[in-house]
MMTF fields as JSON, N, C-alpha, C and O atoms, coordinates in Angstrom:
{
  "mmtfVersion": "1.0.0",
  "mmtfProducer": "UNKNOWN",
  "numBonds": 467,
  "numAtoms": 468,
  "numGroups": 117,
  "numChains": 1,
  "numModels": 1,
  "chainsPerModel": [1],
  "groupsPerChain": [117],
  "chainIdList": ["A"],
  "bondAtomList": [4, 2, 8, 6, 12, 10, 16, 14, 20, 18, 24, 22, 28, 26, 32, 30, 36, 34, 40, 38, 44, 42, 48, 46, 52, 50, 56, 54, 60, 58, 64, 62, 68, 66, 72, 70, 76, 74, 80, 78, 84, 82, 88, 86, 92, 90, 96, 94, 100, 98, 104, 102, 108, 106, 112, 110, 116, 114, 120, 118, 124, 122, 128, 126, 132, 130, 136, 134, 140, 138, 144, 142, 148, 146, 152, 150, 156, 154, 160, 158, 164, 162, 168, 166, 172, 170, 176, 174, 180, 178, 184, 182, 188, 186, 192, 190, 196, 194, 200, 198, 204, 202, 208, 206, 212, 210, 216, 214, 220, 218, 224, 222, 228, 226, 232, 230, 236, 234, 240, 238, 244, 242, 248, 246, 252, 250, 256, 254, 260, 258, 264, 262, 268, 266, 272, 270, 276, 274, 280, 278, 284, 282, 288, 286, 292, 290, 296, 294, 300, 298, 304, 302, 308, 306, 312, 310, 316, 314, 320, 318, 324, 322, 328, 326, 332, 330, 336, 334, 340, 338, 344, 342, 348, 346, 352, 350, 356, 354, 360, 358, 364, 362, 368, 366, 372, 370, 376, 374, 380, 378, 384, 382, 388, 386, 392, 390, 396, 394, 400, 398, 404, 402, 408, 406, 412, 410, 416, 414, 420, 418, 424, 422, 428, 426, 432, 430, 436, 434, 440, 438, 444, 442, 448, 446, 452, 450, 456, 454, 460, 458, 464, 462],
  "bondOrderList": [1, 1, 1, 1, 1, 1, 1, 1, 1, 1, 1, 1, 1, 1, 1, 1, 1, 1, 1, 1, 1, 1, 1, 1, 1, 1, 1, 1, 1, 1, 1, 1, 1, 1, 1, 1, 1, 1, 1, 1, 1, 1, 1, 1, 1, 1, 1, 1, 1, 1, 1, 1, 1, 1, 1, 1, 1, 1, 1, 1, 1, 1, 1, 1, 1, 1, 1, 1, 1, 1, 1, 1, 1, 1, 1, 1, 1, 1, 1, 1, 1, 1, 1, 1, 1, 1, 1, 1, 1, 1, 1, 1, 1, 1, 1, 1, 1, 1, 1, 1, 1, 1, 1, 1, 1, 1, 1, 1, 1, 1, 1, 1, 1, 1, 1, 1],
  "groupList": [{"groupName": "UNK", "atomNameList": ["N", "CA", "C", "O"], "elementList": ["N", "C", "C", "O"], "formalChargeList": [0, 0, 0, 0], "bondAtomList": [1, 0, 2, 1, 3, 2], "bondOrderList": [1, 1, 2], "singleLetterCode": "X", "chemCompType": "L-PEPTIDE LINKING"}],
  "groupTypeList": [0, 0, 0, 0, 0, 0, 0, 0, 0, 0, 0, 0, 0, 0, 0, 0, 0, 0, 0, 0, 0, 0, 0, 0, 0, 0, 0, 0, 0, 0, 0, 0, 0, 0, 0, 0, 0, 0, 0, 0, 0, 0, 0, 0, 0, 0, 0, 0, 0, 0, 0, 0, 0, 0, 0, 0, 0, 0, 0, 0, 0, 0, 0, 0, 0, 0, 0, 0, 0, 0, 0, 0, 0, 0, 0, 0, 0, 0, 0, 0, 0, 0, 0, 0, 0, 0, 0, 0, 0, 0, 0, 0, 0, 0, 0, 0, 0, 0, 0, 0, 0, 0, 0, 0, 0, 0, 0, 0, 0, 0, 0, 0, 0, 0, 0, 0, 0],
  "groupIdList": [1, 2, 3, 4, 5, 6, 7, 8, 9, 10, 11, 12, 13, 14, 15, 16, 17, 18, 19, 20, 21, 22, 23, 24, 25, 26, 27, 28, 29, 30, 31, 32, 33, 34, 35, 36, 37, 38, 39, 40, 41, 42, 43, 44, 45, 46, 47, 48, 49, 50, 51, 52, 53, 54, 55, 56, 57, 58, 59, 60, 61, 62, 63, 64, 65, 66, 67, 68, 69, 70, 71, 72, 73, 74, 75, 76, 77, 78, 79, 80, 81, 82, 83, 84, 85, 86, 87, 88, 89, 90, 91, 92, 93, 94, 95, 96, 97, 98, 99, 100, 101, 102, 103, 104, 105, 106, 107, 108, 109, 110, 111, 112, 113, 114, 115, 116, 117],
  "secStructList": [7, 2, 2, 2, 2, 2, 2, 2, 2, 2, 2, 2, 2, 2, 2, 2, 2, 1, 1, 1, 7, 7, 2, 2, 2, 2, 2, 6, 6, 1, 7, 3, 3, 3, 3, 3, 7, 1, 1, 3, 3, 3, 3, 3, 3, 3, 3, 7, 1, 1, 7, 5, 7, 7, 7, 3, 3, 3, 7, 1, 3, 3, 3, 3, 3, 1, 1, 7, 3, 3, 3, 3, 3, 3, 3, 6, 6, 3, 3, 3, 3, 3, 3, 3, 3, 7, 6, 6, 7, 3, 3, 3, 3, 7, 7, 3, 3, 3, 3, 3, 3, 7, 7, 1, 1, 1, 7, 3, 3, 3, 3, 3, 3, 3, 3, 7, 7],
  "xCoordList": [0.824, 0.0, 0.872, 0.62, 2.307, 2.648, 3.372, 3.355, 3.876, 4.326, 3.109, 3.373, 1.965, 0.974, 1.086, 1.913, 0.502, 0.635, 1.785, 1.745, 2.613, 4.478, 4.172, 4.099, 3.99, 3.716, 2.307, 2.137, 1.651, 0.207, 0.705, 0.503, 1.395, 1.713, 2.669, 2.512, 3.866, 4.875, 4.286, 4.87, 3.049, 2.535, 2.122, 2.901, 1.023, 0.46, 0.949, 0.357, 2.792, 3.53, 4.119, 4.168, 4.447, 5.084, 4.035, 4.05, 3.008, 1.723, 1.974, 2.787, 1.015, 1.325, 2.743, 2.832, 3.728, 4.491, 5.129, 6.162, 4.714, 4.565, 3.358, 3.294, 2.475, 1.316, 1.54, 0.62, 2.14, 2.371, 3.865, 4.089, 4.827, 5.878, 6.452, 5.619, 7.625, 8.048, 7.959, 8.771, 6.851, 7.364, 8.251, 8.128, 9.135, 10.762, 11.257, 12.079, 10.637, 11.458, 10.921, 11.489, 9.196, 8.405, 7.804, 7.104, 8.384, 7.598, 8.397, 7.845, 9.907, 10.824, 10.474, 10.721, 9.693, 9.479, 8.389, 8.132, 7.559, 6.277, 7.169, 6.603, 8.002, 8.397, 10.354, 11.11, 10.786, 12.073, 11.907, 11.037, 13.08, 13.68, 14.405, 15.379, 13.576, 14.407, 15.607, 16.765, 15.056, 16.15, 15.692, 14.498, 16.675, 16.665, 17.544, 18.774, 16.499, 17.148, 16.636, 15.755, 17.099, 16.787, 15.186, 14.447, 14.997, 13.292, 12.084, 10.855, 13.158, 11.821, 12.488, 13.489, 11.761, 12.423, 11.093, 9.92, 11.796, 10.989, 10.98, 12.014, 9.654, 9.69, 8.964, 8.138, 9.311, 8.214, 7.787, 8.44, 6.179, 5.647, 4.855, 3.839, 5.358, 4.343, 3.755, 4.139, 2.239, 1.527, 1.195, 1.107, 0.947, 0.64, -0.492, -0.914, -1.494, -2.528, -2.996, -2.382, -4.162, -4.558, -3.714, -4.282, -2.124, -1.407, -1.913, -2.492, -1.72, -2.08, -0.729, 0.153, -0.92, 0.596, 0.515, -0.58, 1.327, 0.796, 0.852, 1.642, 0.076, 0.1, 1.175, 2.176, 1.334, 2.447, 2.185, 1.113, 3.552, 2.716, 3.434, 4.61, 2.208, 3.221, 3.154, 2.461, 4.031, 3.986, 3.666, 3.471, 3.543, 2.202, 3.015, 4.188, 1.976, 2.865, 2.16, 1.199, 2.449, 1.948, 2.374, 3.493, 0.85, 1.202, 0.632, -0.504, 2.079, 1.558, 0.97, 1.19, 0.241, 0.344, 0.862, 0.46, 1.919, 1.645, 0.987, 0.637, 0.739, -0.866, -1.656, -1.792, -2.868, -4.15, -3.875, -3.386, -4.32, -4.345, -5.936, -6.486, -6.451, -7.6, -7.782, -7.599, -7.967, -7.637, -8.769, -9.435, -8.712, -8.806, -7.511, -6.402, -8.104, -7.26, -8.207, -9.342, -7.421, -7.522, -6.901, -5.705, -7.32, -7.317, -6.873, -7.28, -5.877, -5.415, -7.041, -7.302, -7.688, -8.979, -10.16, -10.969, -9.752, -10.374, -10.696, -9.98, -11.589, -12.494, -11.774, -10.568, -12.268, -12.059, -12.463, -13.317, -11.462, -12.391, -12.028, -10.877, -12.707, -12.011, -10.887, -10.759, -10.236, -9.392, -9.474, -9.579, -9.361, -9.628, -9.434, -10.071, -8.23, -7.084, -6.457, -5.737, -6.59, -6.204, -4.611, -4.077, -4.148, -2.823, -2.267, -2.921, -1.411, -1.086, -1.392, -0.77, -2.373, -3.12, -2.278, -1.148, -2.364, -1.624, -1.894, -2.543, -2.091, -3.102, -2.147, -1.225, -2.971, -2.076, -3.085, -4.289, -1.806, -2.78, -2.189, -0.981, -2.765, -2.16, -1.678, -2.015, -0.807, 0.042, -0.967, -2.057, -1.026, -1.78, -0.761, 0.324, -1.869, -1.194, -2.38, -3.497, -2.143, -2.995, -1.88, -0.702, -3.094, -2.709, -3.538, -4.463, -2.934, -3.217, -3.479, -2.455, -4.871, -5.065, -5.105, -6.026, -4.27, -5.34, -5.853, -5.509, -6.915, -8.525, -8.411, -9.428, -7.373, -7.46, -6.309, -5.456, -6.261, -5.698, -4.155, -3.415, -3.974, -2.791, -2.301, -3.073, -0.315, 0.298, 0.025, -0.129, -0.013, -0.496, 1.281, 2.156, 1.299, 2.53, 2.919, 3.388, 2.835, 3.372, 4.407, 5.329, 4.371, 6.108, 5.64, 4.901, 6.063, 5.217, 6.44, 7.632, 5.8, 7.009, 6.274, 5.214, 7.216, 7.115, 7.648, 8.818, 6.587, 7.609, 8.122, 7.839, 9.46, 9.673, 9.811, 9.91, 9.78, 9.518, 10.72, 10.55],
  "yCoordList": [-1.195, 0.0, 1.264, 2.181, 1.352, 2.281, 2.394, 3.41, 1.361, 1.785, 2.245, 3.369, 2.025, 2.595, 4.002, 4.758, 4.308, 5.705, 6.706, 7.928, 5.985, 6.788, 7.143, 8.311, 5.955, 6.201, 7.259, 7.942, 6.924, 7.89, 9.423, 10.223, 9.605, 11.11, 11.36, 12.368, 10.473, 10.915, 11.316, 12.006, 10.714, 10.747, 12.098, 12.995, 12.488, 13.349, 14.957, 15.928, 14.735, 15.868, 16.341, 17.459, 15.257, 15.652, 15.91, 16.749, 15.038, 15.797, 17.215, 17.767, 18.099, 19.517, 19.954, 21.178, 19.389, 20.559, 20.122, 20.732, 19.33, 19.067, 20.066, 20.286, 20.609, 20.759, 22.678, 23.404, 22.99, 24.421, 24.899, 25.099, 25.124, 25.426, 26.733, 27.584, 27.136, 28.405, 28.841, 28.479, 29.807, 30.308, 30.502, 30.48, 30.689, 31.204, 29.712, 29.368, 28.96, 27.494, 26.919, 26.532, 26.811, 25.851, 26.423, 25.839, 27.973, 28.595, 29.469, 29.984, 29.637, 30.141, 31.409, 32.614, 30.338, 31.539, 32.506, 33.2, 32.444, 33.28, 34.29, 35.223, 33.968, 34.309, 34.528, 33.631, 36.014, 37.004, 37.432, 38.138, 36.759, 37.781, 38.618, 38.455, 40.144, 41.403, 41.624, 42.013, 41.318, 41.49, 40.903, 40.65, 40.578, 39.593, 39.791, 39.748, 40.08, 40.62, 39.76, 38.931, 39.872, 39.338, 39.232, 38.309, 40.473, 40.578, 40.453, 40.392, 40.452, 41.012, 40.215, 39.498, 40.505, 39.578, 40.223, 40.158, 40.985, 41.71, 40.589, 39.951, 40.33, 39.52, 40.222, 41.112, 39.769, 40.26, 39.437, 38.396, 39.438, 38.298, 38.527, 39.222, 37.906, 37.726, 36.706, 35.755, 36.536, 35.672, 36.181, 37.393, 35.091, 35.419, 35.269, 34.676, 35.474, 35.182, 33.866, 33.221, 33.284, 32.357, 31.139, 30.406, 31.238, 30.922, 30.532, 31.39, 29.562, 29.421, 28.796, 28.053, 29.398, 29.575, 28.193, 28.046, 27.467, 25.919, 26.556, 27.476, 26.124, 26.224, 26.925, 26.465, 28.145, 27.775, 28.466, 29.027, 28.385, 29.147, 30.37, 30.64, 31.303, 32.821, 33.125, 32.655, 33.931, 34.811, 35.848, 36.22, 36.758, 37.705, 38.814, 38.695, 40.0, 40.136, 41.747, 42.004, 42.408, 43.396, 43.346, 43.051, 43.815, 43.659, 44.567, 45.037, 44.799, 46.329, 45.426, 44.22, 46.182, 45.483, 47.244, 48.397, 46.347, 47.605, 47.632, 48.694, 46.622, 46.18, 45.982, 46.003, 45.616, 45.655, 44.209, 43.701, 43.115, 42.108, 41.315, 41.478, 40.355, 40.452, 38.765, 38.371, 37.996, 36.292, 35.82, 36.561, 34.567, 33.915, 33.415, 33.121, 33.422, 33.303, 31.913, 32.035, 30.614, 28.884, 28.826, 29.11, 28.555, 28.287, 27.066, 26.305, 26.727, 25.348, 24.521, 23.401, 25.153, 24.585, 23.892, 22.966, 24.905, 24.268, 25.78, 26.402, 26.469, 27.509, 28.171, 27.996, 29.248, 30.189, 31.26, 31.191, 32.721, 33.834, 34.908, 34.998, 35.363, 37.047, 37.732, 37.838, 38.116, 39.372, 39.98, 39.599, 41.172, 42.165, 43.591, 44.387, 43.424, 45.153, 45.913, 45.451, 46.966, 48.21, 48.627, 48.72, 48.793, 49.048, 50.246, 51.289, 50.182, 51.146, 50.654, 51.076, 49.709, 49.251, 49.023, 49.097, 48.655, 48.074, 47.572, 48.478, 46.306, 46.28, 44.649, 43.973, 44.594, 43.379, 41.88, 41.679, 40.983, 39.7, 38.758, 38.577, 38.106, 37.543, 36.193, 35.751, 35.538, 34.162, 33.279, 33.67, 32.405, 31.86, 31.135, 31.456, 29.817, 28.781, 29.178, 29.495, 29.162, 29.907, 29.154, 28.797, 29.16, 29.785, 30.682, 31.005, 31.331, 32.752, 32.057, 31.533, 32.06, 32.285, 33.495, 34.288, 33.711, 34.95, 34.952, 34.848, 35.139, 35.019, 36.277, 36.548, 36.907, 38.035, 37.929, 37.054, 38.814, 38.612, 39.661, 39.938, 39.934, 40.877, 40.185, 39.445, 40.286, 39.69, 40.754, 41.962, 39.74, 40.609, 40.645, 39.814, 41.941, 42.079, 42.555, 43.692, 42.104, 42.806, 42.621, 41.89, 43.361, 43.463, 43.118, 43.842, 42.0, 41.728, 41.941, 41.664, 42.48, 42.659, 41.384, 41.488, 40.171, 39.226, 39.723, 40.106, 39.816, 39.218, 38.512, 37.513, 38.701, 37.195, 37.514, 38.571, 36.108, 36.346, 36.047, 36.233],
  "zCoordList": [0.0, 0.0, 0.0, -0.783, 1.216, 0.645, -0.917, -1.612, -1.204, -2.778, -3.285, -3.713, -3.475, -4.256, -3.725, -4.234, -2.979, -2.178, -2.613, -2.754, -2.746, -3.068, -4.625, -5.008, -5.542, -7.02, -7.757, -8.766, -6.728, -6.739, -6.825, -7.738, -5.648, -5.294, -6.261, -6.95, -6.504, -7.296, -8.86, -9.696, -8.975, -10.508, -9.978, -10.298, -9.2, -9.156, -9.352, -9.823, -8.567, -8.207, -9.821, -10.332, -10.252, -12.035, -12.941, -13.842, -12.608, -13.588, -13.492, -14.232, -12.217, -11.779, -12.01, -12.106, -12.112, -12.44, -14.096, -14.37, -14.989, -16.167, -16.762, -17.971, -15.884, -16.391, -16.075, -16.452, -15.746, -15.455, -15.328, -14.134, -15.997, -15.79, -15.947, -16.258, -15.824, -16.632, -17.779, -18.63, -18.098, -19.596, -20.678, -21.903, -19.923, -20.679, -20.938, -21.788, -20.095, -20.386, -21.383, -22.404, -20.961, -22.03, -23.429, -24.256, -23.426, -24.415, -25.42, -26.393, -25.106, -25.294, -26.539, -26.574, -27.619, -28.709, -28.836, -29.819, -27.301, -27.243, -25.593, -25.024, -25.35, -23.894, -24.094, -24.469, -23.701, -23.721, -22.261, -21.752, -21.66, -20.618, -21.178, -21.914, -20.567, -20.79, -19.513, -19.668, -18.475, -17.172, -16.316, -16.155, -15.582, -14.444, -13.142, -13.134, -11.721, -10.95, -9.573, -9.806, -8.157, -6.942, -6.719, -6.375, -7.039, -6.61, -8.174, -8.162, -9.521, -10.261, -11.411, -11.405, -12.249, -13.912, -14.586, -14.22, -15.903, -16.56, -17.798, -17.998, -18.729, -19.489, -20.938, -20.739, -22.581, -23.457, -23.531, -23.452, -23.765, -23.933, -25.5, -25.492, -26.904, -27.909, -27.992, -27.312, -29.157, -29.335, -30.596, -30.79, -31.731, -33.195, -33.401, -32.408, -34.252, -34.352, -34.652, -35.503, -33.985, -33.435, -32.304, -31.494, -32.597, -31.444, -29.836, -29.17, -29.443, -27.888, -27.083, -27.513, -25.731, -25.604, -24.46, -23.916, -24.192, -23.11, -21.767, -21.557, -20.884, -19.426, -19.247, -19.797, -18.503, -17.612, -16.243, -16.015, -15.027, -14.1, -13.863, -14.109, -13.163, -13.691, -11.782, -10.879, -11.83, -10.343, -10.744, -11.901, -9.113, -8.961, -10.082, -10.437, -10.56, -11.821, -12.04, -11.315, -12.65, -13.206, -14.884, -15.303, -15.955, -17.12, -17.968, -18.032, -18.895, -19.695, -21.064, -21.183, -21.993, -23.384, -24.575, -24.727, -25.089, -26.178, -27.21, -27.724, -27.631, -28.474, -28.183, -26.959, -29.045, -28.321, -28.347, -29.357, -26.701, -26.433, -25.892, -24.803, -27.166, -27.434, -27.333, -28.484, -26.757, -26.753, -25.464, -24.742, -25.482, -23.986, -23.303, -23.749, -21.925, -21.011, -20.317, -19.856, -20.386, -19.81, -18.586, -18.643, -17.511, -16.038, -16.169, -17.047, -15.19, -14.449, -14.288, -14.728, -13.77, -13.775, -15.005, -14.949, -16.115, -17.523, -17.585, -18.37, -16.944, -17.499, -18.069, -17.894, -19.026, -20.05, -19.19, -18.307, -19.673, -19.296, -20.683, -21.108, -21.041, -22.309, -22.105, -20.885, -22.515, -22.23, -23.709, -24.875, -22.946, -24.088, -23.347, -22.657, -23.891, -23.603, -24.381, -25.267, -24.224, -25.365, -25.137, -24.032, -26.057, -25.879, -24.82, -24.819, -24.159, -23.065, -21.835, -20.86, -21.693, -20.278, -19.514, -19.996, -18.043, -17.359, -16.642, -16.121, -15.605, -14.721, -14.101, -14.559, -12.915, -11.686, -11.941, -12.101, -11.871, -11.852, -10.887, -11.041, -9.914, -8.996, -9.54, -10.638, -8.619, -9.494, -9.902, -9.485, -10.452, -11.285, -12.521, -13.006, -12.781, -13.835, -15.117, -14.709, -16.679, -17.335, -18.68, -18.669, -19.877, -21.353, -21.429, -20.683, -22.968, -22.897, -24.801, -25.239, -25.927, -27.004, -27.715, -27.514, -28.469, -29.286, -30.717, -31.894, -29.875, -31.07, -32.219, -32.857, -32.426, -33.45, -34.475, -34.328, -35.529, -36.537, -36.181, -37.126, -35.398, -35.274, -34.289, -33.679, -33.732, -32.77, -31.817, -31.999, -30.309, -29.022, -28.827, -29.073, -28.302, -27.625, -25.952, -25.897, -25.102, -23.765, -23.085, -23.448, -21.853, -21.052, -19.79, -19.123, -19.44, -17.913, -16.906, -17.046, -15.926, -14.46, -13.423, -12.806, -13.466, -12.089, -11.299, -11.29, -10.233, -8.32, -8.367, -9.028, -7.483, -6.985, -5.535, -4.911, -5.167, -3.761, -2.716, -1.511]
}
């Protein structure tokens, strides 16, 4: 029983972190570190049209777009929600595991600032 128990969890622990990882790692050509420091790591983030970018997980973050960024946004959970932002915006999103689609014919472009903690 405990080997089952041990293999259960061990599946369970690599699923989750197979299933949400670093951007810059798993996504390299949608995800640019601009700088990288103790507390922060500034990143660009593009997406082409119709493009969907895989899971990954982000820390708490603040995010500009300099395009208009117009897609869904996929929850660790399954659900979908809209986004739909005008270029210049800026606004906070707490950590969270997510893809990001975009549903429009132009590339979304932004500059995200992570915490780190």
């Amino acid at each position: 029983m405990k080997t089952l128990t041990s293999i259960v969890c061990f599946t369970v622990i690599c699923w989750a972190t197979a299933g949400a990882q670093d951007g810059v790692k798993v996504a390299s050509e949608n995800y640019k570190v601009l700088l990288e420091k103790a507390h922060v790591r500034v990143v660009k983030f593009t997406l082409k049209p119709g493009q969907k970018s895989p899971m990954v997980s982000r820390p708490n973050r603040v995010i500009y777009t300099i395009t208009p960024a117009i897609g869904k946004l996929t929850g660790s959970d399954g659900k979908t929600i809209a986004m739909n932002r005008k270029a210049g915006e800026a606004w906070w999103r707490d950590a969270e595991s997510l893809a990001v689609e975009n549903t429009e014919n132009a590339e979304i472009h932004t500059v995200i600032v992570e915490l780190k903690q």
